[in-house]
VOGU-3710 file (C-alpha; in Angstrom, 3 decimals, decimal comma):
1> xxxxxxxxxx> -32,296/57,335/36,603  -31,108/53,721/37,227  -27,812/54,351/36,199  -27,570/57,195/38,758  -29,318/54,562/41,609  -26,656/51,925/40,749  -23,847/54,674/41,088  -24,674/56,366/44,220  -25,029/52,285/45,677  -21,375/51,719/44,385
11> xxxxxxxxxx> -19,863/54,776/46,113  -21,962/54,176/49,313  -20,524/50,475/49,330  -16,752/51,789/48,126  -17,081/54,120/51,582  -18,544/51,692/53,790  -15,545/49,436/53,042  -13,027/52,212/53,649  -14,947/52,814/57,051  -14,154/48,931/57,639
21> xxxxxxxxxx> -11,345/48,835/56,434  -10,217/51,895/59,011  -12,113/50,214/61,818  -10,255/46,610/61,095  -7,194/48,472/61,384  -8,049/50,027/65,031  -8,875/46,889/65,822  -5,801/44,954/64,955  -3,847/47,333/67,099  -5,790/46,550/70,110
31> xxxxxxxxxx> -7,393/43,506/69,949  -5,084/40,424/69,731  -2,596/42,890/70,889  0,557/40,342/70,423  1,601/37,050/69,860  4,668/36,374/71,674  7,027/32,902/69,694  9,785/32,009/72,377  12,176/29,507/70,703  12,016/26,688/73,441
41> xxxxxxxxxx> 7,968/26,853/72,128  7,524/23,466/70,084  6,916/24,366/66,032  3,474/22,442/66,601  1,986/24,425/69,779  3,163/27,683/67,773  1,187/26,526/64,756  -1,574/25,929/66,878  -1,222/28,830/68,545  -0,648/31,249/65,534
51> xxxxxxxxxx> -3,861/29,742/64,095  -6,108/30,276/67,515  -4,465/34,100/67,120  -4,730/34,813/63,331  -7,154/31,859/61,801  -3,782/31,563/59,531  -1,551/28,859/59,190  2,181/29,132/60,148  4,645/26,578/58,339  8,166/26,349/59,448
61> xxxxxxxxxx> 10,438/25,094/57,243  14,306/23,393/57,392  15,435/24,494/53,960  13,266/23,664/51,648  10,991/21,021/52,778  8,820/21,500/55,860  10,039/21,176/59,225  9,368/18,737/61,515  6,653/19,737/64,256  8,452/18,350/67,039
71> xxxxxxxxxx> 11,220/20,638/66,994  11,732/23,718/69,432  11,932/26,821/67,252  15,813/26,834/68,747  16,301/23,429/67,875  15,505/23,997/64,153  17,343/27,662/64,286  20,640/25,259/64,917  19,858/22,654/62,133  19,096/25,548/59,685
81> xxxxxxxxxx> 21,666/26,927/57,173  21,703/30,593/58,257  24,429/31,980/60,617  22,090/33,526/63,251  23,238/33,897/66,822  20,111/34,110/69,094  19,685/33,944/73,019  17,247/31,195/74,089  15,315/33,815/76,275  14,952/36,092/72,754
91> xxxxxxxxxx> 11,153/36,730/71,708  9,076/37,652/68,849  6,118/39,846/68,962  3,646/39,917/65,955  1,105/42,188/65,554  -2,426/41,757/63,734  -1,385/44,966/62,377  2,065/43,540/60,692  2,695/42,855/57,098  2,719/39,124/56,298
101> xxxxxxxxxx> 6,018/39,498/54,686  7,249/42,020/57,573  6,505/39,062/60,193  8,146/36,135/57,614  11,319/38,579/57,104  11,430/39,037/61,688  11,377/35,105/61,942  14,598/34,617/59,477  15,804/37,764/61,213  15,971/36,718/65,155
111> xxxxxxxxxx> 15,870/32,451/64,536  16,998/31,911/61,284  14,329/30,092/60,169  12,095/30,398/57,222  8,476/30,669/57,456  5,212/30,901/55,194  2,201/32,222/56,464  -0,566/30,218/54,254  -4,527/30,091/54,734  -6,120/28,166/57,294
121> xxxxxxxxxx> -6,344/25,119/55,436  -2,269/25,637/54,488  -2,610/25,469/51,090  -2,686/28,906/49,789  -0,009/31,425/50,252  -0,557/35,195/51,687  0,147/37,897/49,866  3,151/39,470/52,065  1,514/42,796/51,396  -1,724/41,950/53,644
131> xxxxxxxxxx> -1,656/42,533/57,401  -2,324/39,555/59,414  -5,662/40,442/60,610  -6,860/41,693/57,070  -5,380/38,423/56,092  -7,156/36,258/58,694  -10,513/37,644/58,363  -10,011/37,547/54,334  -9,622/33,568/54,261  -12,050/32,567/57,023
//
């Protein structure tokens, strides 16, 4: 009998985290609907920004080691490596319902720039599977 208790509470639980899971996903789409990066935005207020948006931490970085926050994002697109040609009046629109690696790739993509999406605190990684939301309310 308690083995048939504990059961049915594991499958109710399994369900009412697909149910969230469904809703979270509704409500990515809508709420938070986008968060615009222009490149004459300072890496700092996008940071700050990003984290107000997601409760995740956006790093920007100028090769390897991390870029400096005083930088525009066009400013560190021309001191970067990569060969990419973007208008200054080009934007970015991320979605709580993008991957985290979908949203790293768009930022090398349209600036040229690499960028990690971490935790809050910055010092864990994201998997690049996660959405942003999921990922945001998963590290709070």
């Amino acid at each position: 009998m308690k083995k048939s208790i504990k059961l049915q509470l594991k499958k109710e639980k399994h369900e009412n985290n697909n149910i969230m899971g469904i809703i979270n996903s509704i409500f990515d789409h809508f709420e938070k609907a986008e968060f615009s990066v222009s490149p004459n935005k300072k890496l700092k207020t996008l940071s700050n920004d990003f984290e107000l948006a997601f409760g995740l931490s956006l790093v920007f970085y100028k090769g390897n080691i991390i870029a400096e926050e005083t930088l525009t994002l066009a400013a560190l697109n021309k001191k970067s490596s990569a060969n990419i040609l973007t208008k200054s009046t080009e934007e970015l629109r991320i979605r709580a319902s993008m991957k985290v690696g979908q949203v790293e790739d768009l930022f090398l993509k349209t600036f040229g720039v690499t960028v990690q999406i971490k935790s809050k605190d910055a010092k864990n990684l994201i998997d690049n599977k996660m959405t942003i939301g999921d990922s945001g309310r998963n590290t709070k």
